[in-house]
N, C-alpha and C positions, 0 to 999 in steps of 0.2 A: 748816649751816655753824656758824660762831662764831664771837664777840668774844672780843679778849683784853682783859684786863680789866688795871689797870695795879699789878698784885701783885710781891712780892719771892717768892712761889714757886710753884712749879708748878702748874698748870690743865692737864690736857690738854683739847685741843677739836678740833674737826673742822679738817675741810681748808679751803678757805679760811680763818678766821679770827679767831681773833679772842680778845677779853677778854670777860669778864664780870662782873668782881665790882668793884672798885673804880672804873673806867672804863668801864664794861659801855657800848660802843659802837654798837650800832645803833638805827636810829634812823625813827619811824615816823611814815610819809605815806600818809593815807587815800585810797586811787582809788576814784573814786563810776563806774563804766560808766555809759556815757549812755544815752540811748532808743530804741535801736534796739530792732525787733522782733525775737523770736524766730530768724526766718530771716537778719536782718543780722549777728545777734552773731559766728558762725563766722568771715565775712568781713571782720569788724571785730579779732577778735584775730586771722588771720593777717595781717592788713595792720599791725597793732602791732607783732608777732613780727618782719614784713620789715623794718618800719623800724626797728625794737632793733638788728638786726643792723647794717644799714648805720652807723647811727650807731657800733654799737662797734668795727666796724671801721676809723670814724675817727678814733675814740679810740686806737687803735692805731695808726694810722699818725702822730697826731701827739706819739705818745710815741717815735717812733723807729723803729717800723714793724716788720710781724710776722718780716723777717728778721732784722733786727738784733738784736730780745728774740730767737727762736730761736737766734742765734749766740753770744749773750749766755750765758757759762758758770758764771764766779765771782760771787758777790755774797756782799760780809759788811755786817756793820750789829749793832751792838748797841740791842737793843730798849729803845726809850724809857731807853735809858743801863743797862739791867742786866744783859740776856743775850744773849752774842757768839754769834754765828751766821757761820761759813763754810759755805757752800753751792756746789758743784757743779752746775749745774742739767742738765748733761750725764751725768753719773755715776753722780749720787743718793745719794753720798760727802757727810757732815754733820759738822760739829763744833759743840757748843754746848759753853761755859763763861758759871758764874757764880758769886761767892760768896754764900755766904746770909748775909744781914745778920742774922741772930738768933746761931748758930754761929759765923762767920766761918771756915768751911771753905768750900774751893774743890772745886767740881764740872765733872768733864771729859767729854763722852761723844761718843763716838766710833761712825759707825754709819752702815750704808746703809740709804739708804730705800730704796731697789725689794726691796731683800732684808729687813729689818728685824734683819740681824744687826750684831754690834758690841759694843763695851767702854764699861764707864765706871767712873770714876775719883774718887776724895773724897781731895782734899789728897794728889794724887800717885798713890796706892795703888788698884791695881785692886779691883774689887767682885768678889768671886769664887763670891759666892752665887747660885745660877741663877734665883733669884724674885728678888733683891732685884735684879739685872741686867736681868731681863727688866723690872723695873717703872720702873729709871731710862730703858730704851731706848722705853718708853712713853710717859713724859713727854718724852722729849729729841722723838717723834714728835710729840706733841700742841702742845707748843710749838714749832714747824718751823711746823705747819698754820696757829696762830694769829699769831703772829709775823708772817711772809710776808704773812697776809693784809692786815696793818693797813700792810704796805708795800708790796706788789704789788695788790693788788684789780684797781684796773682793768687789767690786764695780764689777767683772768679772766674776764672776761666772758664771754666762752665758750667756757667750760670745760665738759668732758662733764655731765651732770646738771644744769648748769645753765638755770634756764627764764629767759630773759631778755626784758620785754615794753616795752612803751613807755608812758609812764606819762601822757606832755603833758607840757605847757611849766609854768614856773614865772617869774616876775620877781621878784627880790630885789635890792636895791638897785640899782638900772636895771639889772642884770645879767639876760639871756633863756637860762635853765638848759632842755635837753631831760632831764626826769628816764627813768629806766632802773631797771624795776623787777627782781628778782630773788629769788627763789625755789627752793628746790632738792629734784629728783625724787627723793628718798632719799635721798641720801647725805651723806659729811662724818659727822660725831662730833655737828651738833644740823639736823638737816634741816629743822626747822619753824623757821628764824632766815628772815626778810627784811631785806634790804637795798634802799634808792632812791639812785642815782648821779645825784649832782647834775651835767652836761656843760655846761660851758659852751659856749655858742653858737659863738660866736667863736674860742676857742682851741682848743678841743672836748679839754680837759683835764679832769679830774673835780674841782671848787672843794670836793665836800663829799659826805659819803656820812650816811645817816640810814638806823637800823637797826632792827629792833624784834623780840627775841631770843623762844628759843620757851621756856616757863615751864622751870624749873629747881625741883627739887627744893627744897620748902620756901618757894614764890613762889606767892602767891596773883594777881600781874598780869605778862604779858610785860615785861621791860625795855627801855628806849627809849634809844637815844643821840642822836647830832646832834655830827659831828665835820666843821671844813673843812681840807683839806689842802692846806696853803702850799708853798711854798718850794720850786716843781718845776726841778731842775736837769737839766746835764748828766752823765750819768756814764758814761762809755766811749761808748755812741753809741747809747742808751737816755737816755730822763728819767726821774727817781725825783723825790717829794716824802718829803722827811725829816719837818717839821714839821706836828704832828695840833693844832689849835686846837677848842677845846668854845665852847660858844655863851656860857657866859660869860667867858669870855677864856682859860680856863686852858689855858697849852699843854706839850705833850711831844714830843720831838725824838728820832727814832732818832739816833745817834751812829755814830760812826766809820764813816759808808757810804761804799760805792764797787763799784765794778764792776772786777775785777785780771784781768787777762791773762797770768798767772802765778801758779801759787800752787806749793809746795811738797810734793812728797805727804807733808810732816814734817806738816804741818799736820792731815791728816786720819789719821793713822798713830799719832802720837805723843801724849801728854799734855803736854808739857814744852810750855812759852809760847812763843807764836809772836811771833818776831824780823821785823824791822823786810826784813833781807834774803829773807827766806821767801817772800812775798810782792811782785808788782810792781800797780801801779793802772793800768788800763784809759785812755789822755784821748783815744781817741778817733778821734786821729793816728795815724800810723805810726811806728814804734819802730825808727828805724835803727840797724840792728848790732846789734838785740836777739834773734836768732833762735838759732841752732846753741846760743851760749857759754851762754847762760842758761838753756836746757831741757835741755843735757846734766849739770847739775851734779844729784845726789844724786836721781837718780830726776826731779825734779821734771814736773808735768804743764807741756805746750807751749801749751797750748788756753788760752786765756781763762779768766778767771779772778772771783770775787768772794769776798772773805774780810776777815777781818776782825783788826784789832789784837792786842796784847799781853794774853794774861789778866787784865793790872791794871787793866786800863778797867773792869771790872767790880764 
Protein backbone atom coordinates (compact mmCIF):
# COMPACT_ATOMS: atom_id res chain seq x y z
CA UNK A 1 0.00 0.00 0.00
CA UNK A 2 0.97 3.62 0.97
CA UNK A 3 0.77 6.69 2.99
CA UNK A 4 0.13 9.88 1.74
CA UNK A 5 2.27 12.17 3.11
CA UNK A 6 0.92 15.65 3.66
CA UNK A 7 2.83 17.47 0.47
CA UNK A 8 1.64 20.40 -1.95
CA UNK A 9 2.72 18.03 -4.89
CA UNK A 10 2.58 14.95 -6.43
CA UNK A 11 3.64 11.34 -4.76
CA UNK A 12 2.18 8.72 -6.67
CA UNK A 13 1.43 5.53 -4.25
CA UNK A 14 -0.23 2.52 -4.37
CA UNK A 15 -3.79 1.72 -3.95
CA UNK A 16 -4.92 2.03 -0.69
CA UNK A 17 -2.90 4.68 0.54
CA UNK A 18 -1.52 6.90 1.50
CA UNK A 19 1.61 9.78 2.32
CA UNK A 20 4.69 9.52 2.95
CA UNK A 21 6.95 12.22 3.14
CA UNK A 22 5.92 15.11 5.32
CA UNK A 23 3.03 13.21 7.26
CA UNK A 24 4.26 9.72 6.37
CA UNK A 25 1.33 7.93 8.20
CA UNK A 26 1.75 4.52 9.29
CA UNK A 27 2.33 3.47 12.13
CA UNK A 28 3.90 0.59 13.95
CA UNK A 29 2.69 -2.28 16.56
CA UNK A 30 4.81 -5.07 17.39
CA UNK A 31 2.69 -8.69 17.60
CA UNK A 32 5.03 -11.04 19.77
CA UNK A 33 2.76 -14.77 18.73
CA UNK A 34 2.43 -16.70 21.75
CA UNK A 35 3.57 -20.18 22.76
CA UNK A 36 1.92 -22.27 21.08
CA UNK A 37 3.63 -25.32 19.56
CA UNK A 38 4.52 -25.99 16.28
CA UNK A 39 1.27 -27.95 15.57
CA UNK A 40 -1.25 -25.08 17.20
CA UNK A 41 0.25 -22.33 15.20
CA UNK A 42 -1.85 -23.16 11.94
CA UNK A 43 -5.00 -23.26 14.04
CA UNK A 44 -4.24 -20.22 15.94
CA UNK A 45 -3.74 -17.86 12.71
CA UNK A 46 -6.90 -19.32 11.10
CA UNK A 47 -8.88 -18.71 14.22
CA UNK A 48 -7.12 -14.87 13.99
CA UNK A 49 -7.94 -14.66 10.17
CA UNK A 50 -11.97 -15.85 11.23
CA UNK A 51 -12.12 -13.45 13.79
CA UNK A 52 -10.37 -10.34 11.66
CA UNK A 53 -13.08 -10.96 9.35
CA UNK A 54 -16.08 -10.83 11.68
CA UNK A 55 -14.92 -7.91 13.36
CA UNK A 56 -14.34 -6.14 9.87
CA UNK A 57 -17.43 -6.80 8.97
CA UNK A 58 -18.67 -5.13 11.83
CA UNK A 59 -16.76 -2.43 11.10
CA UNK A 60 -18.77 -2.11 8.10
CA UNK A 61 -21.89 -2.51 9.26
CA UNK A 62 -21.52 0.19 11.67
CA UNK A 63 -20.29 2.56 9.19
CA UNK A 64 -23.35 2.11 7.19
CA UNK A 65 -23.25 -1.24 6.00
CA UNK A 66 -21.85 -3.09 2.94
CA UNK A 67 -25.09 -2.08 0.92
CA UNK A 68 -25.32 1.25 1.33
CA UNK A 69 -21.06 1.82 0.80
CA UNK A 70 -21.91 -0.44 -2.48
CA UNK A 71 -24.77 1.95 -3.50
CA UNK A 72 -22.74 4.85 -2.44
CA UNK A 73 -21.52 6.34 -5.92
CA UNK A 74 -20.20 10.15 -5.74
CA UNK A 75 -17.89 11.14 -3.21
CA UNK A 76 -15.67 14.45 -3.35
CA UNK A 77 -13.37 15.83 -0.53
CA UNK A 78 -10.46 17.78 -0.99
CA UNK A 79 -7.46 16.25 0.64
CA UNK A 80 -6.28 17.71 3.76
CA UNK A 81 -7.53 21.15 2.04
CA UNK A 82 -5.30 20.84 -1.35
CA UNK A 83 -6.40 18.33 -3.89
CA UNK A 84 -10.14 18.12 -5.04
CA UNK A 85 -11.26 14.76 -5.85
CA UNK A 86 -14.65 13.78 -7.60
CA UNK A 87 -15.07 10.24 -7.75
CA UNK A 88 -17.51 8.07 -9.20
CA UNK A 89 -17.23 4.95 -7.35
CA UNK A 90 -19.64 3.16 -9.88
CA UNK A 91 -17.94 4.42 -13.10
CA UNK A 92 -14.46 4.82 -12.22
CA UNK A 93 -14.89 8.49 -13.88
CA UNK A 94 -12.17 10.81 -11.75
CA UNK A 95 -11.53 14.58 -11.58
CA UNK A 96 -8.65 15.88 -9.51
CA UNK A 97 -7.78 19.68 -9.25
CA UNK A 98 -5.19 21.71 -7.64
CA UNK A 99 -3.06 24.58 -7.78
CA UNK A 100 0.62 24.36 -7.11
CA UNK A 101 1.56 26.69 -4.56
CA UNK A 102 5.14 27.39 -5.89
CA UNK A 103 3.79 28.23 -9.75
CA UNK A 104 0.26 29.16 -9.03
CA UNK A 105 -1.02 27.36 -11.97
CA UNK A 106 -3.97 25.29 -11.80
CA UNK A 107 -4.19 21.64 -12.63
CA UNK A 108 -7.09 19.73 -14.09
CA UNK A 109 -7.18 15.93 -14.96
CA UNK A 110 -9.72 14.20 -16.19
CA UNK A 111 -9.80 10.33 -16.46
CA UNK A 112 -11.02 6.77 -15.96
CA UNK A 113 -9.71 4.53 -13.65
CA UNK A 114 -10.70 1.08 -14.98
CA UNK A 115 -9.55 2.26 -18.23
CA UNK A 116 -6.67 4.64 -17.32
CA UNK A 117 -7.35 6.92 -20.30
CA UNK A 118 -8.15 10.64 -20.08
CA UNK A 119 -7.04 14.62 -20.39
CA UNK A 120 -5.24 16.93 -18.33
CA UNK A 121 -5.26 20.30 -18.22
CA UNK A 122 -2.65 23.39 -16.68
CA UNK A 123 -4.51 26.72 -16.20
CA UNK A 124 -7.21 25.71 -18.62
CA UNK A 125 -5.11 24.39 -21.64
CA UNK A 126 -4.92 20.83 -22.62
CA UNK A 127 -1.49 18.79 -22.33
CA UNK A 128 -1.17 17.65 -25.67
CA UNK A 129 1.99 15.87 -25.21
CA UNK A 130 1.60 11.94 -25.09
CA UNK A 131 4.39 11.48 -22.23
CA UNK A 132 3.86 14.62 -20.46
CA UNK A 133 -0.16 13.32 -20.49
CA UNK A 134 0.46 9.92 -19.80
CA UNK A 135 2.74 11.11 -16.66
CA UNK A 136 -0.01 13.64 -15.14
CA UNK A 137 -2.70 10.65 -15.64
CA UNK A 138 -0.17 8.67 -13.36
CA UNK A 139 -0.09 10.90 -10.73
CA UNK A 140 -3.80 12.04 -10.94
CA UNK A 141 -3.81 7.67 -10.37
CA UNK A 142 -1.41 7.58 -7.61
CA UNK A 143 -2.95 10.26 -5.78
CA UNK A 144 -6.71 8.70 -6.12
CA UNK A 145 -4.99 5.56 -4.39
CA UNK A 146 -3.30 7.58 -1.71
CA UNK A 147 -5.90 10.22 -1.09
CA UNK A 148 -8.87 7.58 -0.61
CA UNK A 149 -6.99 5.67 1.51
CA UNK A 150 -6.33 8.22 4.21
CA UNK A 151 -10.24 8.74 3.96
CA UNK A 152 -11.88 5.39 3.23
CA UNK A 153 -9.42 2.65 4.98
CA UNK A 154 -11.59 1.12 6.82
CA UNK A 155 -14.15 0.69 4.19
CA UNK A 156 -10.98 -1.78 2.95
CA UNK A 157 -10.48 -4.13 4.97
CA UNK A 158 -11.07 -6.62 2.62
CA UNK A 159 -10.12 -5.72 -0.22
CA UNK A 160 -8.63 -8.38 -2.63
CA UNK A 161 -4.79 -8.90 -1.62
CA UNK A 162 -5.41 -7.94 1.37
CA UNK A 163 -4.24 -10.13 4.50
CA UNK A 164 -6.13 -9.14 7.40
CA UNK A 165 -5.20 -10.89 10.87
CA UNK A 166 -6.25 -10.26 14.38
CA UNK A 167 -3.75 -8.69 16.34
CA UNK A 168 -5.55 -8.71 20.45
CA UNK A 169 -6.78 -6.21 22.39
CA UNK A 170 -5.32 -3.07 23.46
CA UNK A 171 -6.58 -0.42 26.30
CA UNK A 172 -5.79 3.24 25.88
CA UNK A 173 -7.44 5.52 27.96
CA UNK A 174 -10.05 3.13 29.35
CA UNK A 175 -10.77 2.67 25.79
CA UNK A 176 -10.89 -1.62 24.90
CA UNK A 177 -9.46 -1.30 21.10
CA UNK A 178 -9.59 -5.00 19.00
CA UNK A 179 -6.37 -4.10 16.82
CA UNK A 180 -6.52 -5.48 12.97
CA UNK A 181 -3.55 -6.05 11.52
CA UNK A 182 -2.96 -5.75 7.78
CA UNK A 183 -0.63 -6.65 5.35
CA UNK A 184 -0.62 -6.88 1.59
CA UNK A 185 -0.06 -10.14 -0.95
CA UNK A 186 1.75 -7.91 -3.65
CA UNK A 187 0.12 -5.59 -4.44
CA UNK A 188 -0.74 -1.61 -4.53
CA UNK A 189 2.35 0.74 -5.58
CA UNK A 190 4.42 -0.34 -1.88
CA UNK A 191 3.33 -3.81 -0.75
CA UNK A 192 5.79 -4.22 2.11
CA UNK A 193 3.71 -1.03 4.08
CA UNK A 194 1.69 -2.46 7.34
CA UNK A 195 -0.99 -1.00 8.82
CA UNK A 196 -2.95 -1.82 12.80
CA UNK A 197 -6.74 -0.67 13.00
CA UNK A 198 -7.26 0.46 16.02
CA UNK A 199 -11.58 -0.75 16.50
CA UNK A 200 -13.14 0.42 19.10
CA UNK A 201 -14.89 -2.04 21.11
CA UNK A 202 -18.00 -0.55 21.53
CA UNK A 203 -18.64 1.69 18.57
CA UNK A 204 -16.67 -0.79 16.38
CA UNK A 205 -15.50 2.41 14.60
CA UNK A 206 -11.71 2.69 13.75
CA UNK A 207 -10.36 5.56 16.73
CA UNK A 208 -6.82 5.43 15.06
CA UNK A 209 -4.77 3.47 12.51
CA UNK A 210 -0.62 3.06 13.04
CA UNK A 211 1.38 2.25 10.27
CA UNK A 212 4.75 1.37 9.52
CA UNK A 213 5.72 1.99 5.73
CA UNK A 214 8.08 -0.35 3.75
CA UNK A 215 11.83 1.50 3.23
CA UNK A 216 11.87 4.11 0.48
CA UNK A 217 14.68 4.84 -1.59
CA UNK A 218 17.40 6.65 0.28
CA UNK A 219 15.89 5.40 4.13
CA UNK A 220 18.00 3.53 6.07
CA UNK A 221 14.79 2.61 8.79
CA UNK A 222 10.89 1.87 7.77
CA UNK A 223 8.77 5.13 8.60
CA UNK A 224 6.22 4.88 11.53
CA UNK A 225 3.06 6.92 11.90
CA UNK A 226 0.22 6.96 14.50
CA UNK A 227 -2.83 8.93 13.30
CA UNK A 228 -6.50 8.94 15.37
CA UNK A 229 -9.38 9.62 13.25
CA UNK A 230 -12.07 12.04 14.77
CA UNK A 231 -15.02 13.46 13.56
CA UNK A 232 -17.06 10.28 12.19
CA UNK A 233 -20.24 11.76 10.60
CA UNK A 234 -23.11 11.17 8.63
CA UNK A 235 -22.86 11.57 4.84
CA UNK A 236 -25.56 10.37 2.67
CA UNK A 237 -26.23 7.00 4.46
CA UNK A 238 -22.45 6.01 5.04
CA UNK A 239 -20.12 7.66 7.81
CA UNK A 240 -16.93 9.27 6.80
CA UNK A 241 -14.35 10.68 9.39
CA UNK A 242 -12.87 14.01 7.90
CA UNK A 243 -10.45 14.87 10.69
CA UNK A 244 -6.63 12.84 10.98
CA UNK A 245 -5.16 13.93 14.58
CA UNK A 246 -1.05 12.82 15.08
CA UNK A 247 -0.20 11.90 18.62
CA UNK A 248 1.08 15.12 19.36
CA UNK A 249 -1.91 17.07 18.63
CA UNK A 250 -1.35 18.22 15.13
CA UNK A 251 -4.34 17.81 13.06
CA UNK A 252 -5.50 17.92 9.27
CA UNK A 253 -9.12 17.86 8.05
CA UNK A 254 -10.06 16.70 4.43
CA UNK A 255 -12.38 19.60 3.38
CA UNK A 256 -15.33 19.98 1.45
CA UNK A 257 -16.59 16.26 1.94
CA UNK A 258 -19.73 14.72 1.05
CA UNK A 259 -21.38 12.00 -0.57
CA UNK A 260 -24.02 13.86 -3.92
CA UNK A 261 -26.47 12.03 -5.43
CA UNK A 262 -26.10 14.09 -8.41
CA UNK A 263 -23.32 15.02 -10.08
CA UNK A 264 -23.04 16.68 -13.55
CA UNK A 265 -21.30 14.69 -16.26
CA UNK A 266 -19.72 18.68 -16.82
CA UNK A 267 -17.91 17.66 -13.94
CA UNK A 268 -16.03 14.83 -15.23
CA UNK A 269 -16.03 15.91 -18.91
CA UNK A 270 -14.93 19.40 -18.64
CA UNK A 271 -11.97 21.49 -17.17
CA UNK A 272 -14.13 24.72 -16.51
CA UNK A 273 -14.89 25.00 -12.43
CA UNK A 274 -17.45 23.12 -11.02
CA UNK A 275 -20.58 25.27 -10.08
CA UNK A 276 -22.53 25.16 -7.14
CA UNK A 277 -25.55 23.80 -9.39
CA UNK A 278 -23.51 20.81 -11.07
CA UNK A 279 -23.68 19.17 -8.26
CA UNK A 280 -26.51 18.01 -5.53
CA UNK A 281 -25.31 16.33 -1.77
CA UNK A 282 -26.52 13.08 -0.72
CA UNK A 283 -28.64 13.62 3.37
CA UNK A 284 -29.54 10.68 3.36
CA UNK A 285 -33.54 11.29 3.06
CA UNK A 286 -35.50 11.13 0.27
CA UNK A 287 -35.49 13.92 -2.22
CA UNK A 288 -39.02 14.66 -3.20
CA UNK A 289 -39.59 15.92 -6.70
CA UNK A 290 -35.91 15.41 -7.35
CA UNK A 291 -36.16 12.71 -9.84
CA UNK A 292 -37.03 13.09 -13.76
CA UNK A 293 -36.23 17.38 -13.73
CA UNK A 294 -32.81 17.12 -12.48
CA UNK A 295 -31.27 14.10 -14.20
CA UNK A 296 -32.70 15.06 -17.44
CA UNK A 297 -30.80 18.53 -17.54
CA UNK A 298 -27.37 18.39 -19.70
CA UNK A 299 -26.67 14.87 -19.77
CA UNK A 300 -26.30 14.84 -16.09
CA UNK A 301 -25.69 11.22 -14.18
CA UNK A 302 -29.14 10.11 -12.00
CA UNK A 303 -27.12 7.77 -9.79
CA UNK A 304 -25.67 8.93 -6.53
CA UNK A 305 -23.21 10.90 -6.37
CA UNK A 306 -19.86 12.19 -4.48
CA UNK A 307 -17.84 15.36 -5.89
CA UNK A 308 -16.51 17.93 -4.85
CA UNK A 309 -16.56 22.09 -4.81
CA UNK A 310 -15.36 24.88 -6.86
CA UNK A 311 -11.56 24.74 -8.08
CA UNK A 312 -11.01 27.71 -5.76
CA UNK A 313 -11.04 25.66 -2.68
CA UNK A 314 -7.75 24.65 -3.67
Amino acid sequence: MGIPFLKTHWIPRRVPPRIATMLMIPLLITWIPGCAGPESEPETADAGGDQAQVIAEEVMEAMGGRDNWNATRYIRFSFFGFRTHYWDKHDGRHRLSWTDRESGQSHVILMNLNTGEGQAFIDGVEVTDAEARSQALERARGAWINDTYWLLMPYKLQDPGVDLAYDGEEVVDGIVYDKLHLSFNEVGNTPGDEYWAYINRETRLMDKWVYLLQLREGQDERSRGEWKWNDWRSHGDILLSAERERMDGQKRSHEDLAVLEFVDDRVFTSPDPVSPDMVREQTGQPDPGASESTGAQDGAATQPATTQPAEGSE
